[in-house]
MIVEX-117042 format. One record per residue (C-alpha): residue in three letters; x, y, z. Coordinates in steps of 0.5 Angstrom, whole numbers, plus 500, padded with zeros to 3 digits. Layout:
N
ALAXYZ...
//
This chain:
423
UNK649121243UNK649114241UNK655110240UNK657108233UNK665109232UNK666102229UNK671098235UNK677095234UNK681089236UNK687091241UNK693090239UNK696083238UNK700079243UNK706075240UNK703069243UNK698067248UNK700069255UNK698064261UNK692066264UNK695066271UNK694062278UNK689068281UNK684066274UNK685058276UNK682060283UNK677063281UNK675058276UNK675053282UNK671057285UNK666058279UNK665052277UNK663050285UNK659055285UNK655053279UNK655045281UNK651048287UNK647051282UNK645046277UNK643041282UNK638047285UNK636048278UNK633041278UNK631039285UNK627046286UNK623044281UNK622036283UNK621038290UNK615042289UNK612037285UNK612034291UNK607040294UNK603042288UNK601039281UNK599046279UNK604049273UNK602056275UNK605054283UNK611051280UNK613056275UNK612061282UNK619058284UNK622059279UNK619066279UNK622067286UNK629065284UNK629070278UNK626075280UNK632079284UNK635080278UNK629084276UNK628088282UNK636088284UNK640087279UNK641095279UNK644096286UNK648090285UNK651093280UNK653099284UNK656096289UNK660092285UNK663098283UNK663101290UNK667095294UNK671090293UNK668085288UNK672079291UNK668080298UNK661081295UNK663074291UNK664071298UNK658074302UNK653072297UNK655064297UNK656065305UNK649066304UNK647061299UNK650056304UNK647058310UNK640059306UNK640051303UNK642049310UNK637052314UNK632049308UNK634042309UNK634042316UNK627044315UNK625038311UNK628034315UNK624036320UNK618035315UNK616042316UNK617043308UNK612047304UNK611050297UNK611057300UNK617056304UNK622054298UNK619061295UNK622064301UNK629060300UNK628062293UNK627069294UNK634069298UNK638065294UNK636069287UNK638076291UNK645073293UNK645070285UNK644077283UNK650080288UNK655074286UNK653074279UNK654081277UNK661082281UNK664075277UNK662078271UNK666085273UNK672082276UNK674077270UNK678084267UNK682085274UNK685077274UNK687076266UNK689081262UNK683084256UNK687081250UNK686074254UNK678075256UNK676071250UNK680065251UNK678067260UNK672067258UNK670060253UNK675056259UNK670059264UNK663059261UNK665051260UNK667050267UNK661053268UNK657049264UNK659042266UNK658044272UNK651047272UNK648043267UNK652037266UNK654034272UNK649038276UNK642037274UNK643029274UNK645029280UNK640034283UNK635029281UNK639023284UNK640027291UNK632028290UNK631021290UNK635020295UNK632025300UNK629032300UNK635035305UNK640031302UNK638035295UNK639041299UNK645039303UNK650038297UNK649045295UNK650048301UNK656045302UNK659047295UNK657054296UNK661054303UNK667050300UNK666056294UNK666061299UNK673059302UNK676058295UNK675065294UNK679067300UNK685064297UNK685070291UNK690075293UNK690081290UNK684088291UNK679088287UNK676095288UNK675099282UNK679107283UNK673112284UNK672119283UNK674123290UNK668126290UNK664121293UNK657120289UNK650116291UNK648109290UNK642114285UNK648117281UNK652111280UNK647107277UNK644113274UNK651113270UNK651105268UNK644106265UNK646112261UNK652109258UNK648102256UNK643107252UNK648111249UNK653105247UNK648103241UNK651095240UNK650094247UNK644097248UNK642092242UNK645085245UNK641088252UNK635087248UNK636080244UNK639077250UNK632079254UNK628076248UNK632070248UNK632069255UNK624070257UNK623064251UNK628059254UNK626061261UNK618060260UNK620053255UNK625050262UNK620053267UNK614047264UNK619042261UNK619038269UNK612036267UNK612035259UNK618031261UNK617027268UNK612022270UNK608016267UNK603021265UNK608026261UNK609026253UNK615023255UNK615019261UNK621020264UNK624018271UNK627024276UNK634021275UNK633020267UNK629027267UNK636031270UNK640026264UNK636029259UNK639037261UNK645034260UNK644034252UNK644042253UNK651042258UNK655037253UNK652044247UNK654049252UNK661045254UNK662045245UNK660051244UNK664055250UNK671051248UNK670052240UNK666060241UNK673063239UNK674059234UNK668059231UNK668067231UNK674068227UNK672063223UNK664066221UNK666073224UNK662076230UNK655077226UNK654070223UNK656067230UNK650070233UNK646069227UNK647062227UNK647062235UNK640066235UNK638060231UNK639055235UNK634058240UNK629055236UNK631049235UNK633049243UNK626052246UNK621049240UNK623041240UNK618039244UNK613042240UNK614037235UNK616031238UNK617027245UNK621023243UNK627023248UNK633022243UNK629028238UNK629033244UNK635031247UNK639032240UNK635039239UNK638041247UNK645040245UNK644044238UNK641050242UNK647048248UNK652050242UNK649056240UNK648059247UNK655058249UNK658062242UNK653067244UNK655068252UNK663069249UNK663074244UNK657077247UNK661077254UNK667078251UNK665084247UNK662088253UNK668087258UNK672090253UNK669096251UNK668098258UNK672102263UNK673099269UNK671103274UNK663102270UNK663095269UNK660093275UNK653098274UNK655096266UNK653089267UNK647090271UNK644095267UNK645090262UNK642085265UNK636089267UNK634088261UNK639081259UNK636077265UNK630081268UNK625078263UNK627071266UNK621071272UNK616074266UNK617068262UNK617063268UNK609067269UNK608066262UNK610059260UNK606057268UNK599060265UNK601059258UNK601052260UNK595052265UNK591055260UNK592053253UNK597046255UNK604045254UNK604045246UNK603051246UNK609054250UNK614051246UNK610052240UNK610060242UNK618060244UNK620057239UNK616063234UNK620068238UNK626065238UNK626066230UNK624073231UNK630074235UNK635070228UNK632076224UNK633081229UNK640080229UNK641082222UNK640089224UNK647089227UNK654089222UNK660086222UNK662093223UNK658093230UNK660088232UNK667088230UNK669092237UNK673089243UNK676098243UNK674101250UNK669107249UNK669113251UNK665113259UNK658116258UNK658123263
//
C-alpha cells in the first residue's frame, strides 16, 4: 500500500558530531571526480562543434552521455546493493580514465570525429551511472543518519565548485588550447579519484538475506518500494520534470551563447566563465540548504526552489545580455542546491540500507532518465522552431513543477524516520 505515515526526525544529538576522516576522503575524491566532469561537461560540446554545426548532432553527445541512466540505472542499482560500493566506485573512474585517455590519444593522431565522442560518451555515461549511483548509497555507511544533512550540503559544494565552477572555464581554456589536452586532464583527475578511494578503510557491502536472489527480484524490490512510498515517488517525478527542462535549455545553451554569430557572442573561455554564475548559486545554496530548511520548512524550500527552475532555464528567453542570464544562472543555482540536499537527504534517511542502492536507481530511473529525452527535445526544438522557443518551452514547464509542489505538505515531507522495507 502507499506509504502515508508522517516521518519524523531522529532524535537529537547534543552537538554536532565530526563528520570523520573516511568522509573527508571521500570528499577528495568526490570533488575530483566531478572536476573531471565539469570540464567534460564544456569540452564534449565545444569540441563537437568542431565536427558539426547541426543542433541536433550536438545534442546526440549529450544524448549519449545520459542515456545510461536510462537504460542502466536499474542494474547499477542492483549491484550496488550486491558488492562493495567502494570498488564500484574505483572501477568505473579506472574506466572513465582509461576512456578519455584513449580519446585523446585518438585526436592527437587527427583520427577524431562526431561519431567517436558519442562512442566515448556512451561509455563515460555507463560508468557515470555505476559510480553515481554507489556515491549516493554509500554516504550513510561513512557518517552517521543525523549528520547527512550537514554530509550532504559539505559534498554537493565540493561537488558543486568542482563541476561547475572550476571545471567548465577551465574545460573551455584546455579546448582552446588543444582537443587532447581538453581530454587529457580529465582522465588523469579520474585516475588520481580512483587512487584516493583506495585509501578509504572499511567494508562497504550491504548485509543480505541468506538465501541468494536474482538481479530480476533485486530491482523488482527497489521499484515496488519506490512506488509504495508516495513522497518518494513524487520527488521522483518532479526531479524528472525538472531535469528534461534544464537538460533540453544546457544542451542548446553552446550555440545561444558562443561565437560571433550567437545572441550572445561569447568567447569558448568566457562561454565556460558564464556557467560559473550557476556553481557560485549552487555552492550557496549546498552551504546554506540546512539552514534555509529550518528556517522555511521543508515544503516552502522546494517550492521556492522549484521556482527558480524557471527563472534558471527561461532567462535566455528574455534577454542575451550576459550580466542578465548570468544573474538568472546564479538564482537557479541556489534553488537547485537547496533542492538536491533536502531532497537527498530525506531519501537516504527513510531508506533501509541493504535497499538504498536499488532506491536510488529506481529513483533516477525516473529522476535522471528524462535527461537524454530533453537533449533530443531542445536539439529538434531548437532545429525546427530556433533557440527562443526552447528556453521559452523550459521555462513554462519549470512553472508547472512550482505548482506541482504544492501537492506535498510539511507533513509529507517532514520525515527523516526509516520506513518500513516494501515485501
Amino acid at each position: 500500500m502507499t506509504e502515508t505515515t508522517p516521518l519524523s526526525d531522529p532524535p537529537p544529538t547534543p552537538g554536532p558530531r565530526r563528520l570523520g576522516g573516511r568522509f573527508w576522503t571521500v570528499w577528495t575524491s568526490s570533488g575530483l571526480s566531478n572536476l573531471a566532469d565539469g570540464i567534460l561537461k564544456v569540452a564534449l560540446p565545444l569540441v563537437a562543434l568542431r565536427f558539426t554545426d547541426s543542433p541536433t548532432l550536438i545534442a546526440g553527445v549529450v544524448f549519449a552521455l545520459t542515456i545510461p541512466w536510462l537504460l542502466l540505472s536499474l542494474p547499477a542499482g542492483a549491484l550496488a546493493d550486491r558488492y562493495d560500493r567502494r570498488r564500484l566506485m574505483v572501477g568505473a573512474n579506472l574506466a572513465r580514465g582509461l576512456l578519455l585517455a584513449g580519446l585523446a590519444a585518438a585526436l592527437a593522431l587527427d583520427l577524431g570525429s562526431v561519431w567517436l565522442l558519442y562512442a566515448v560518451a556512451l561509455g563515460v555515461g555507463t560508468a557515470e551511472t555505476v559510480h553515481d549511483t554507489s556515491a549516493q548509497s554509500i554516504l550513510p555507511q561513512v557518517v552517521g543518519r543525523d549528520q547527512l544533512s550537514r554530509a550532504n550540503g559539505r559534498l554537493h559544494a565540493v561537488e558543486l565548485t568542482a563541476h561547475q565552477f572550476a571545471g567548465p572555464p577551465l574545460g573551455g581554456i584546455l579546448v582552446a588550447l588543444g582537443l587532447a589536452a581538453a581530454f587529457t586532464a580529465p582522465a588523469a583527475l579520474w585516475l588520481v579519484a580512483a587512487g584516493t578511494l583506495v585509501l578509504v578503510r572499511g567494508r562497504f557491502r550491504t548485509e543480505r538475506a541468506a538465501a541468494p536472489t536474482t538481479m530480476r527480484t533485486d530491482i523488482a524490490e527497489g521499484l515496488r518500494f519506490l512506488w509504495r512510498h508516495r513522497t518518494l515517488r513524487t520527488l521522483a517525478a518532479m526531479v524528472g520534470l525538472s531535469n528534461f527542462s534544464t537538460n533540453a535549455a544546457f544542451t542548446v545553451m553552446v550555440l545561444f551563447a558562443v561565437g560571433p554569430a550567437s545572441p550572445m557572442g561569447l568567447s569558448e573561455p568566457a562561454y565556460g566563465l558564464l556557467l560559473t554564475a550557476t556553481a557560485a548559486g549552487s555552492v550557496l545554496g549546498a552551504l546554506t540548504a540546512e539552514h534555509v530548511e529550518r528556517l522555511l520548512g521543508r515544503a516552502w524550500s522546494l517550492r521556492v526552489s522549484a521556482l527558480a527552475f524557471a527563472v534558471l532555464v527561461g532567462i535566455p528567453a528574455l534577454t542575451a545580455d550576459p550580466l542578465a542570464v548570468g544573474a538568472g544562472f546564479f538564482v537557479g543555482g541556489v534553488g537547485l542546491s537547496v533542492w538536491n540536499v533536502v531532497t537527498v537527504s530525506l531519501r537516504q534517511r527513510v531508506t533501509p540500507d541493504h535497499l538504498l542502492g536499488r532506491l536510488n536507481s529506481a529513483y533516477r530511473l525516473l529522476a535522471w532518465g528524462t535527461l537524454p529525452l530533453g537533449a533530443a527535445a531542445g536539439g529538434l526544438i531548437a532545429q525546427f522552431f530556433g533557440l527562443t522557443a526552447v528556453f521559452a518551452g523550459m521555462g513554462a514547464l519549470a512553472l508547472v513543477l512550482f505548482l506541482w509542489q504544492f501537492t506535498l505538505s510539511e507533513t509529507d515531507l517532514g520525515g527523516a524516520g526509516r520506513a518500513t522495507a516494501a515485501t
